[in-house]
C-alpha positions as CSV (number, residue, x, y, z in Angstrom):
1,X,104.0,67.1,65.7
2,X,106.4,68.5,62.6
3,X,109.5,66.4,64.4
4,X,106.7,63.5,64.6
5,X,106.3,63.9,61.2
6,X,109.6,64.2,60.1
7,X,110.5,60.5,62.0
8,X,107.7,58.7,60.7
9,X,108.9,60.0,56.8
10,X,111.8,57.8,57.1
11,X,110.2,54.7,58.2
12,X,110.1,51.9,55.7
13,X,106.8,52.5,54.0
14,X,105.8,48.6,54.7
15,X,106.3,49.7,58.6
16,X,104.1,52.7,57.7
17,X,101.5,50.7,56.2
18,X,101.5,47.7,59.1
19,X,101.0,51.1,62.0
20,X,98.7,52.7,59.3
21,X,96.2,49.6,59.6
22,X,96.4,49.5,63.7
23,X,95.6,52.8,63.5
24,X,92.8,52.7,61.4
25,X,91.2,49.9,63.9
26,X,91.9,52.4,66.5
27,X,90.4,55.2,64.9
28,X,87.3,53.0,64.3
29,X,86.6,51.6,67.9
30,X,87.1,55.2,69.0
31,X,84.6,57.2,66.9
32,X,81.2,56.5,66.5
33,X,80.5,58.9,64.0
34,X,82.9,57.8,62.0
35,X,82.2,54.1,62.9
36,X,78.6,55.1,61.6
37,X,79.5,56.8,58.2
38,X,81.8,53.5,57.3
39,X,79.4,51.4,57.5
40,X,76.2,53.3,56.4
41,X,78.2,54.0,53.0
42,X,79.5,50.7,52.4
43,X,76.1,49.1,52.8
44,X,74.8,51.4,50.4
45,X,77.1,50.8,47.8
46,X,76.9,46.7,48.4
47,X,80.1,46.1,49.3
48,X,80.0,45.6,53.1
49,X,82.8,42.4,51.7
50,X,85.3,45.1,51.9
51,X,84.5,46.1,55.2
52,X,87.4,45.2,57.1
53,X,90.0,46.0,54.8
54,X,88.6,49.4,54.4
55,X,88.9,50.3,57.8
56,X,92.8,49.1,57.7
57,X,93.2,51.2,54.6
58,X,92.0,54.2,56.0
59,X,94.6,54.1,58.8
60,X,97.1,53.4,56.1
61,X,96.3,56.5,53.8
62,X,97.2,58.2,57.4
63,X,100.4,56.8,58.1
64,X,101.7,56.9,54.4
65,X,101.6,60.8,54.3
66,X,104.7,61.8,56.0
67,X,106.3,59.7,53.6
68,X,104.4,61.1,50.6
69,X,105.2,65.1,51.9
70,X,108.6,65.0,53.1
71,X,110.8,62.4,51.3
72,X,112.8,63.7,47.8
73,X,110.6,63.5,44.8
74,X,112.8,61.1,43.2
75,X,112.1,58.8,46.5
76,X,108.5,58.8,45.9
77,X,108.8,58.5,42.3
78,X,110.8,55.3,42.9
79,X,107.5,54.1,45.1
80,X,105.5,53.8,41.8
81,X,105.8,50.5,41.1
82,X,103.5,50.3,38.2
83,X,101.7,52.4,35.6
84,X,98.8,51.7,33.9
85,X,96.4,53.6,31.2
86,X,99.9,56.0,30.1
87,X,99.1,55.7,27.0
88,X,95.8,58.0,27.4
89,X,98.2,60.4,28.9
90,X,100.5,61.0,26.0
91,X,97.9,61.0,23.3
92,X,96.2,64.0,25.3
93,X,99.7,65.6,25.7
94,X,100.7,64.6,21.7
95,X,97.2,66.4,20.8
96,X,97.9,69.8,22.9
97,X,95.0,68.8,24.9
98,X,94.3,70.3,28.6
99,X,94.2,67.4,30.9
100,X,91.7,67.4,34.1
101,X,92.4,64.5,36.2
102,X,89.6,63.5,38.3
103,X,90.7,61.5,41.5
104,X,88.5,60.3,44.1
105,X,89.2,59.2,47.7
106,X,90.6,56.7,46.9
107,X,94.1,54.6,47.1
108,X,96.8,57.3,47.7
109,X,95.2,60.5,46.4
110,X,98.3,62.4,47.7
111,X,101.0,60.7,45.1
112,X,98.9,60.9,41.8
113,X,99.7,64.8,41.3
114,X,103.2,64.6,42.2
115,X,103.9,61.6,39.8
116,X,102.4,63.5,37.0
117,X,104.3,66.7,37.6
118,X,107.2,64.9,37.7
119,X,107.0,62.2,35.3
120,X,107.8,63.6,31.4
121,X,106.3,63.0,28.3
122,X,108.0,60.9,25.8
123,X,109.1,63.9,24.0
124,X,111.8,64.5,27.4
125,X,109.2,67.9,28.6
126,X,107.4,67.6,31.7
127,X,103.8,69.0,31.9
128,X,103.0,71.6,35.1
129,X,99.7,70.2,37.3
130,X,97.4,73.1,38.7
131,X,95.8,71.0,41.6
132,X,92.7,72.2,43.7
133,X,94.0,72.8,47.4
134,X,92.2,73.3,50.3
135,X,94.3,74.7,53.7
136,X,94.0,72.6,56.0
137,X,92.1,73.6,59.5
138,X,95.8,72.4,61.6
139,X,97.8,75.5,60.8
140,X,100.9,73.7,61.1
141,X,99.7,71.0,58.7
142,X,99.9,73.6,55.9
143,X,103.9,73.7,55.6
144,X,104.7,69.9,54.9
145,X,101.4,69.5,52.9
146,X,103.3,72.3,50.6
147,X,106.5,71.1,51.3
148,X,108.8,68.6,48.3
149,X,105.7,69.0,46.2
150,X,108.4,70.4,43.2
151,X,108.0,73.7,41.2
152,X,105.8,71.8,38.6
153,X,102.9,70.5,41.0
154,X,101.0,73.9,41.2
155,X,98.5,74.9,44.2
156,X,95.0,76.3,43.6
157,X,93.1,77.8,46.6
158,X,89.4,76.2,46.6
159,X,88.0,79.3,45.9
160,X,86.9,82.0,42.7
161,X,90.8,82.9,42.1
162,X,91.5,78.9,42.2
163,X,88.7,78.0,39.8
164,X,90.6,80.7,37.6
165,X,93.7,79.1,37.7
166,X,92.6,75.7,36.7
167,X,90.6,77.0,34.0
168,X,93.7,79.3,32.8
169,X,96.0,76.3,33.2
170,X,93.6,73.8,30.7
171,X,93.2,76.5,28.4
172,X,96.9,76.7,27.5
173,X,96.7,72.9,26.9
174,X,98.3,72.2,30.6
175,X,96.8,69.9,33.6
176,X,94.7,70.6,36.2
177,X,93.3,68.2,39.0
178,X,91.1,67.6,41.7
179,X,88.7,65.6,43.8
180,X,85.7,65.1,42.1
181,X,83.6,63.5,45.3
182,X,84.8,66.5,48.1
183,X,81.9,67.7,49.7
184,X,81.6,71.4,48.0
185,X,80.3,74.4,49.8
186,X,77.0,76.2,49.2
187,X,76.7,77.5,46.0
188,X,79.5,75.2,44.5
189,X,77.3,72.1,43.4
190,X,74.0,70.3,43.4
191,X,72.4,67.1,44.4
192,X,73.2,64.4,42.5
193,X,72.9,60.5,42.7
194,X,75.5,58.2,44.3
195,X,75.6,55.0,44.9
196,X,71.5,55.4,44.2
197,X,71.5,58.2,47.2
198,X,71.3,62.0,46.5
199,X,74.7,63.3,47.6
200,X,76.6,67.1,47.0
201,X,78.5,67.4,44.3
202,X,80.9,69.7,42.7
203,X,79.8,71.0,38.9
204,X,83.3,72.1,39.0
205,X,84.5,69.5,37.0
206,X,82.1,69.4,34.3
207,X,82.3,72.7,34.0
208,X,85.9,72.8,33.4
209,X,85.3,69.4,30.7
210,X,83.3,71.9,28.3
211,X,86.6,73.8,27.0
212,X,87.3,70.2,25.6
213,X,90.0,68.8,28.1
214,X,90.7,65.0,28.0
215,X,89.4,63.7,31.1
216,X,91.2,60.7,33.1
217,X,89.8,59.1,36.1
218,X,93.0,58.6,38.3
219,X,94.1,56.5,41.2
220,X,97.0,55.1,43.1
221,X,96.6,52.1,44.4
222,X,98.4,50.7,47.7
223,X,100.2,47.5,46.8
224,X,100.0,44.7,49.5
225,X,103.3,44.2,52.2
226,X,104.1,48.2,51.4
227,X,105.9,47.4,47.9
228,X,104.3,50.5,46.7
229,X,101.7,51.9,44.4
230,X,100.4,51.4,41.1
231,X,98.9,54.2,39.8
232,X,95.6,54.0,37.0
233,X,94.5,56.4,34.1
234,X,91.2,55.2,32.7
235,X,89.4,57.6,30.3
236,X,85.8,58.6,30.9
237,X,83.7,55.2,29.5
238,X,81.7,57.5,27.4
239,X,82.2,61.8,26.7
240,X,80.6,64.1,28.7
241,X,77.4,65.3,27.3
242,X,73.6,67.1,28.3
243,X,73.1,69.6,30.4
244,X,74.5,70.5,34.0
245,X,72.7,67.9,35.7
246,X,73.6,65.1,33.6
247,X,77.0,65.9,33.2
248,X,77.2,65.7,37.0
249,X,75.6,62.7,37.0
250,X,77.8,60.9,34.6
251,X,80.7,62.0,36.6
252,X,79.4,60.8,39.7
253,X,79.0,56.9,37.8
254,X,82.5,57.3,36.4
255,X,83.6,57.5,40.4
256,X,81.5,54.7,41.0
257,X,83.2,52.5,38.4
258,X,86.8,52.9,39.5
259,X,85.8,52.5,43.1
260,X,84.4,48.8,42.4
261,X,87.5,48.2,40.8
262,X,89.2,48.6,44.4
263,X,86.2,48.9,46.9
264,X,88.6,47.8,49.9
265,X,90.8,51.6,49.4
266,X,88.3,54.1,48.9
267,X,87.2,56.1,52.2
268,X,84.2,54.7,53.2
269,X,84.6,56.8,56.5
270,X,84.3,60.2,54.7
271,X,81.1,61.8,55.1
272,X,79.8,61.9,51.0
273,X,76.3,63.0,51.9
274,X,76.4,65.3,54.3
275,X,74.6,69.0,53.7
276,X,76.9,71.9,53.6
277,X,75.5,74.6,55.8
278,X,72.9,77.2,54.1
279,X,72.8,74.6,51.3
280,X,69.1,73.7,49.9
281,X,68.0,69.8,51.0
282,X,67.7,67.4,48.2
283,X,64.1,67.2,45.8
């Protein structure tokens, strides 16, 4: 599978894209589970339009990856093809701010991290990234998820030692980012509206908002015919504020307003509502 991998990186990324979105057909007719979390999720969300294009997508987001892992960072920086919301990134940096980037599933999740640990500020420095990082269950997955990810993209186990590091890394006015709709385990987060149904979710992220970070909503989104990616910053439409709960809450609608900006790339397939195990049902 590594020497699979290690082909597929050097295939034009359009190539990548046009097996990614067979693939994602593929993956559809195959799985019934899968077939069934698609479509429940998009229905619920009212946008069954993007149906189609979200199941190609999905198989794209697949096929891109070996690209994304193993090419030179200065390859995949080239692959950025636009930038938009910058601006919101420099006046954090300009104000010695901590920066938590929150990006969903949704676009190319994988790139966003690596552009901004390798992308410097206007003043020439670049800015380190502390990223949340979960192992992946293929051990030999682990190496070239790792691998080309440059000395300034930082890795933060998803557990009590990780938390510390992100938290460590804001304080001293650096980044830190992760997914702010993964499915936490027990213990890590509480039921909370999305898309008007009570899913899990993290209270990692507010948490981490209360030392006064600048928060960004982040995403990459795949360009049509494989020309690339244009990656968004959008601050938070309003700052954090009430308790726990709320905070959570608000969170959860800021994912929901960058995802209607490009319903047809988030992962509609990804099981958002599922209960971790030992974890209490919703009230």
């Amino acid at each position: 599978m590594v020497f699979l991998f290690r082909i597929l990186s050097r295939l034009p990324l359009p190539v990548l894209h046009n097996l990614g979105a067979a693939m994602g057909w593929l993956i559809w007719l195959a799985s019934p589970t899968y077939r069934r979390h698609l479509h429940e999720n998009i229905a619920l969300a009212g946008m069954g339009h993007a149906r189609n294009a979200a199941i190609a997508e999905a198989g794209k987001g697949v096929a891109e990856l070996p690209k994304i892992w193993l090419r030179p960072q200065d390859e995949l920086m080239g692959r950025v093809a636009r930038v938009s919301g910058w601006e919101h990134v420099e006046a954090a940096r300009a104000a010695g701010k901590g920066v938590l980037y929150l990006t969903p599933h949704l676009g190319c999740f994988e790139i966003t991290a690596q552009y901004l640990a390798a992308r410097p500020s206007a003043d020439g420095g670049i800015h380190p990234i502390t990223v949340l990082y979960r192992r992946p269950r293929q051990d030999w997955l682990a190496p070239l998820m790792e691998q080309g990810r440059g000395m300034h993209l930082k890795l933060a186990p998803a557990d009590l030692g990780g938390v510390r590091r992100l938290m460590k890394a804001l304080k001293h006015g650096e980044a830190s980012g992760m997914l702010p709709d993964q499915v936490p385990g027990n213990g890590e987060g509480i039921w909370s509206p999305f898309f008007g149904k009570p899913a899990y979710t993290m209270t990692l992220a507010a948490r981490l908002a209360e030392g006064g970070a600048t928060v960004l909503m982040t995403y990459a989104e795949r360009l049509h015919y494989g020309a690339g990616y244009h990656i968004h910053f959008i601050p938070l439409s309003q700052p954090l504020c009430g308790d726990l709960p709320t905070r959570v809450a608000q969170l959860n609608r800021e994912v929901e307003t960058i995802i209607r900006l490009c319903p047809e790339q988030y992962l509609w397939g990804y099981n958002r509502y599922k209960r971790p195990a030992g974890a209490p049902g919703p009230q």
